[in-house]
PyMOL commands that place a pseudoatom at each C-alpha (Angstrom):
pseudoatom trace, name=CA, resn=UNK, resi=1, chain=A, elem=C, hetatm=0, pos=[118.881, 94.546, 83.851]
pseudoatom trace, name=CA, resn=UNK, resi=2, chain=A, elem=C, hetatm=0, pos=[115.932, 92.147, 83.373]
pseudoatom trace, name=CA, resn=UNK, resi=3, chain=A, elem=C, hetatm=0, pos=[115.903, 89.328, 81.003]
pseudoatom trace, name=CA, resn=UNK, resi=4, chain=A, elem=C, hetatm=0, pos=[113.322, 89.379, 77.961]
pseudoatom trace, name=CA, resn=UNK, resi=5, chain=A, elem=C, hetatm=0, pos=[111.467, 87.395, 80.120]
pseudoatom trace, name=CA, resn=UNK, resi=6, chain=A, elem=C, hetatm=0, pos=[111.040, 89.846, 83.257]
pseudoatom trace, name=CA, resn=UNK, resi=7, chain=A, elem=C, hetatm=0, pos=[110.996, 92.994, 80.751]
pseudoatom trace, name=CA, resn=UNK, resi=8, chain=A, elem=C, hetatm=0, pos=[107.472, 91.131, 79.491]
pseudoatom trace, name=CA, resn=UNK, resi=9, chain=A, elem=C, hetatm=0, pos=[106.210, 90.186, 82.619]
pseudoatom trace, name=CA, resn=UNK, resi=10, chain=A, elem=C, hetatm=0, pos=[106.816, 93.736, 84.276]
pseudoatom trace, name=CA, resn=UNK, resi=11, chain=A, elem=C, hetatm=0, pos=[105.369, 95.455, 80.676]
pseudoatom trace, name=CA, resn=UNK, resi=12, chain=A, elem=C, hetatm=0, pos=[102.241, 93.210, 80.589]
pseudoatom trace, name=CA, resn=UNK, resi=13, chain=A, elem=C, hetatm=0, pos=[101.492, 94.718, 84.407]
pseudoatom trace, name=CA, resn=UNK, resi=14, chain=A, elem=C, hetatm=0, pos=[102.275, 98.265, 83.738]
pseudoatom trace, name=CA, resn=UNK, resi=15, chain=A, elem=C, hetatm=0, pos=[99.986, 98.244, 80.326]
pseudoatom trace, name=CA, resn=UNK, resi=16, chain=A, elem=C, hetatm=0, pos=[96.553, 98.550, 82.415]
pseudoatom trace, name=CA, resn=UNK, resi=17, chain=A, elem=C, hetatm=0, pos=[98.356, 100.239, 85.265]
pseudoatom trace, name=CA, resn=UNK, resi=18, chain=A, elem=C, hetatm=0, pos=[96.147, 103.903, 85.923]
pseudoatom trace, name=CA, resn=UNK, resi=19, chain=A, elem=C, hetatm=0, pos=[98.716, 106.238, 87.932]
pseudoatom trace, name=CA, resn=UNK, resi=20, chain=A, elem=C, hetatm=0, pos=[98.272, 110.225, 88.231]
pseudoatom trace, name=CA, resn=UNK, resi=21, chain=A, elem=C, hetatm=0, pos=[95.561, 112.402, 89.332]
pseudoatom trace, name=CA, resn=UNK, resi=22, chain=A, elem=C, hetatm=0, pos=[92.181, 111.954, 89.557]
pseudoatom trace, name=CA, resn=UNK, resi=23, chain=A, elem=C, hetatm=0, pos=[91.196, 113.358, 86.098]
pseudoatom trace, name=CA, resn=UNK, resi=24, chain=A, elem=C, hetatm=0, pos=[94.359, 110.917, 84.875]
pseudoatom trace, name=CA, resn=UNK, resi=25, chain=A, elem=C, hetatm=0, pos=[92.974, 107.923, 86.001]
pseudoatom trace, name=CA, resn=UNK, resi=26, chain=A, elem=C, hetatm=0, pos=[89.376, 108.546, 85.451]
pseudoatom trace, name=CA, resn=UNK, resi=27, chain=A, elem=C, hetatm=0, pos=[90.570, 108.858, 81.558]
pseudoatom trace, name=CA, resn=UNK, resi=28, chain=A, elem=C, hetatm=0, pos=[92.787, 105.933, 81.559]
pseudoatom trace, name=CA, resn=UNK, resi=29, chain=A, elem=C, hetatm=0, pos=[90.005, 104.027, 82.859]
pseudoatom trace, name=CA, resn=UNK, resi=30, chain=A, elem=C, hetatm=0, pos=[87.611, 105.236, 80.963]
pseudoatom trace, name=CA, resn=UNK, resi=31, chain=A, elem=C, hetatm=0, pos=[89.892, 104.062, 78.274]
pseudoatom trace, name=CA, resn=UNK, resi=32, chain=A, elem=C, hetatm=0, pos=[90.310, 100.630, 79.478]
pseudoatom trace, name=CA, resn=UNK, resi=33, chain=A, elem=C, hetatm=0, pos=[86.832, 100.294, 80.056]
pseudoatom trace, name=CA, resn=UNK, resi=34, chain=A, elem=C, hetatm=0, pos=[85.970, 100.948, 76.414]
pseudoatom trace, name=CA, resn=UNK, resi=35, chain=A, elem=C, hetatm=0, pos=[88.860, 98.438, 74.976]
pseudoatom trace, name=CA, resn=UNK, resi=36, chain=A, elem=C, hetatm=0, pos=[87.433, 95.834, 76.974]
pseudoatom trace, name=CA, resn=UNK, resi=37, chain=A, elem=C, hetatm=0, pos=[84.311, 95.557, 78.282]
pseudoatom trace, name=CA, resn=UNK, resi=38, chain=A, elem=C, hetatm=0, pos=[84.893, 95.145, 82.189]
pseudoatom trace, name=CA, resn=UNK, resi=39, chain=A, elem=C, hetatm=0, pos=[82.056, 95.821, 84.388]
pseudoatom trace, name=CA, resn=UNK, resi=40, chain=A, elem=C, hetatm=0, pos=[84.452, 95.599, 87.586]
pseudoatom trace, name=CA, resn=UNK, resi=41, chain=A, elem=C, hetatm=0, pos=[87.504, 97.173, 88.619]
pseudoatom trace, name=CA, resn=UNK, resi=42, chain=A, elem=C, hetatm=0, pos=[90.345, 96.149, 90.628]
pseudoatom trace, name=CA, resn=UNK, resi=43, chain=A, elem=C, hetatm=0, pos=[92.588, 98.211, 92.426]
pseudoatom trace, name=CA, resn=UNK, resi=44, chain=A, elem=C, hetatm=0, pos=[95.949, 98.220, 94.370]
pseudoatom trace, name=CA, resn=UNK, resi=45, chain=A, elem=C, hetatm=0, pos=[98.038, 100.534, 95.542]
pseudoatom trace, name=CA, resn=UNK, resi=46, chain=A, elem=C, hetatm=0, pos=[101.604, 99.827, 96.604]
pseudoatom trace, name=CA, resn=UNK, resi=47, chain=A, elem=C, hetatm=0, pos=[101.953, 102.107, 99.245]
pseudoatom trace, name=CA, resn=UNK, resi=48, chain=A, elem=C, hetatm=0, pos=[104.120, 102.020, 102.058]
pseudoatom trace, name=CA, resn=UNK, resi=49, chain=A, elem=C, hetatm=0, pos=[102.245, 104.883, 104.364]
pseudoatom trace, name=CA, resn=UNK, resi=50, chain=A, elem=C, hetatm=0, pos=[98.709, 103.429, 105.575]
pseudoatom trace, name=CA, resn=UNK, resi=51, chain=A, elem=C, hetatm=0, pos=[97.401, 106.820, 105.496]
pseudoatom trace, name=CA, resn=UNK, resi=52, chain=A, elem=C, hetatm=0, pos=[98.745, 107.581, 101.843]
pseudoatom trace, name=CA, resn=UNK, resi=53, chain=A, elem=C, hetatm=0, pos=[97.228, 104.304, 100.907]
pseudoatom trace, name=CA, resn=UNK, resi=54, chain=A, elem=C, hetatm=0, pos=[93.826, 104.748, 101.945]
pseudoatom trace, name=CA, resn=UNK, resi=55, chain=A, elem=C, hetatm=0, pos=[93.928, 108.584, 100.877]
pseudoatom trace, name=CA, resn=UNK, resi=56, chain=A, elem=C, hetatm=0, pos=[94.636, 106.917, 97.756]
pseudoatom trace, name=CA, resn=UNK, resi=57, chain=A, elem=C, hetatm=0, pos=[91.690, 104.785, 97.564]
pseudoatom trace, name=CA, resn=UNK, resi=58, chain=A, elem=C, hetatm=0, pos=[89.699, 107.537, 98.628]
pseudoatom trace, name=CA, resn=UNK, resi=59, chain=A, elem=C, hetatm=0, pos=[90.396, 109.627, 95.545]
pseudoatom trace, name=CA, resn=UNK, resi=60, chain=A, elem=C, hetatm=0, pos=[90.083, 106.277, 93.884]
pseudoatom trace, name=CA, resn=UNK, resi=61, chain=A, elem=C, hetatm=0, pos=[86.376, 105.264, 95.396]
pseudoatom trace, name=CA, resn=UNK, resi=62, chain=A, elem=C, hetatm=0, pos=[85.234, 109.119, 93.903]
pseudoatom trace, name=CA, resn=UNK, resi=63, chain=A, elem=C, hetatm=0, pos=[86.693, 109.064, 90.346]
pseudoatom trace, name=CA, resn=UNK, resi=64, chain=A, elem=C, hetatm=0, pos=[83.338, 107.251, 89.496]
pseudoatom trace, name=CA, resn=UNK, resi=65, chain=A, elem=C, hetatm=0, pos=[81.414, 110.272, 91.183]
pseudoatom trace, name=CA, resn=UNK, resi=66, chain=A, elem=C, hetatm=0, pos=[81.641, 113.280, 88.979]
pseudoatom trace, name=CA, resn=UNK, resi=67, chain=A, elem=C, hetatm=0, pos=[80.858, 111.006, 86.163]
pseudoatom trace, name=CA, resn=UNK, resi=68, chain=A, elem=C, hetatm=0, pos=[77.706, 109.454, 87.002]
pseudoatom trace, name=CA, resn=UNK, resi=69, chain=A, elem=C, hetatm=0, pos=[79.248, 105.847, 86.763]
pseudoatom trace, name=CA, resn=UNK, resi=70, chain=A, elem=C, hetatm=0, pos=[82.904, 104.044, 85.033]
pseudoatom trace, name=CA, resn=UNK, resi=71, chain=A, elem=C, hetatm=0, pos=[81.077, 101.889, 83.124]
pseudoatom trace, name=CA, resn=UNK, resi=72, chain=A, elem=C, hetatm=0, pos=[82.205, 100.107, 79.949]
pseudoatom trace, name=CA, resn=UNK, resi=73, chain=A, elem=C, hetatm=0, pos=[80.583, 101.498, 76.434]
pseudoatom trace, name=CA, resn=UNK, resi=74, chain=A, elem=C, hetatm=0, pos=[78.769, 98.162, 76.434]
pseudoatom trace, name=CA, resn=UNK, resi=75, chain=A, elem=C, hetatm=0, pos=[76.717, 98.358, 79.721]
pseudoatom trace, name=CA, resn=UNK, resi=76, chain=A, elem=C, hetatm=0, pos=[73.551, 97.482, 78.612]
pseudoatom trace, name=CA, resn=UNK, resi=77, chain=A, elem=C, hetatm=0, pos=[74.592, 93.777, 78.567]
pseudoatom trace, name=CA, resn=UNK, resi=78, chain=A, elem=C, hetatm=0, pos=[76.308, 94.106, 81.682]
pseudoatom trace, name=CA, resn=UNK, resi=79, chain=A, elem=C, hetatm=0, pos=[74.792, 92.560, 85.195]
pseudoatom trace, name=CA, resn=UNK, resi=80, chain=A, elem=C, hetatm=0, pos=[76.371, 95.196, 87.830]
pseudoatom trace, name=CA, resn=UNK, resi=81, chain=A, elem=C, hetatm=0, pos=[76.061, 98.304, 84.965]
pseudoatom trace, name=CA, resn=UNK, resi=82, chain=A, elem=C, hetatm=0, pos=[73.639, 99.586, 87.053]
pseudoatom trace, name=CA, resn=UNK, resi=83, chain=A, elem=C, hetatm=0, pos=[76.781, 100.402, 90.215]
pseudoatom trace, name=CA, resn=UNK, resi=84, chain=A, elem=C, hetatm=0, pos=[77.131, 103.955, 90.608]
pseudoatom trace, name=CA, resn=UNK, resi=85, chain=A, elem=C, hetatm=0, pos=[80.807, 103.433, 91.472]
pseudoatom trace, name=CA, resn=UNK, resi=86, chain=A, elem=C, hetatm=0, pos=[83.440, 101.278, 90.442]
pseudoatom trace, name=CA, resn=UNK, resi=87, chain=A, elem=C, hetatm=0, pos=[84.374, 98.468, 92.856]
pseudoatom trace, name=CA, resn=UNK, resi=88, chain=A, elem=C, hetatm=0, pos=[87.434, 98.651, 94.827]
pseudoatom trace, name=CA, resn=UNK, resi=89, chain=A, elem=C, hetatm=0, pos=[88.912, 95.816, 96.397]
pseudoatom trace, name=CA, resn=UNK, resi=90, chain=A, elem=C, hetatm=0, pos=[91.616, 96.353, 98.995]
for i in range(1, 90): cmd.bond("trace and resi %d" % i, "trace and resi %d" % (i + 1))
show_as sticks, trace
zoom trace
């Protein structure tokens, strides 16, 4: 139902959307990280239920835990590499 227009604008925010379980998103970040470099990540969650949504940031705030650290492939040059978690911004 959306014009070539909206069809773009609603893929371009879906392609570095990270939805799923924790093990899900920790890949697909881990992903995005690599492609490009980011030393920060930004999150939202669309959620309706205040409990739901901070439950969700919750899982969010510990994907970075079992890891060591999301950080991009390229740290070394990076300023904040040094974060053991990856920064969430309600």
């Amino acid at each position: 139902r959306l014009d070539p227009m909206g069809r773009a604008m609603l893929a371009d925010s879906l392609a570095h959307a990270c939805v799923g379980s924790p093990d899900t998103v920790r890949a697909k970040l881990q992903m995005f990280l690599q492609r490009t470099g980011a030393d920060e990540i930004m999150a939202t969650a669309n959620i309706h239920d205040h409990a739901a949504r901070k439950r969700s940031f919750q899982l969010f705030a510990e994907i970075g835990r079992p890891m060591g650290a999301l950080k991009p492939a390229t740290a070394a040059g990076n300023a904040s590499a040094g974060h053991p978690h990856p920064a969430v911004h309600a």
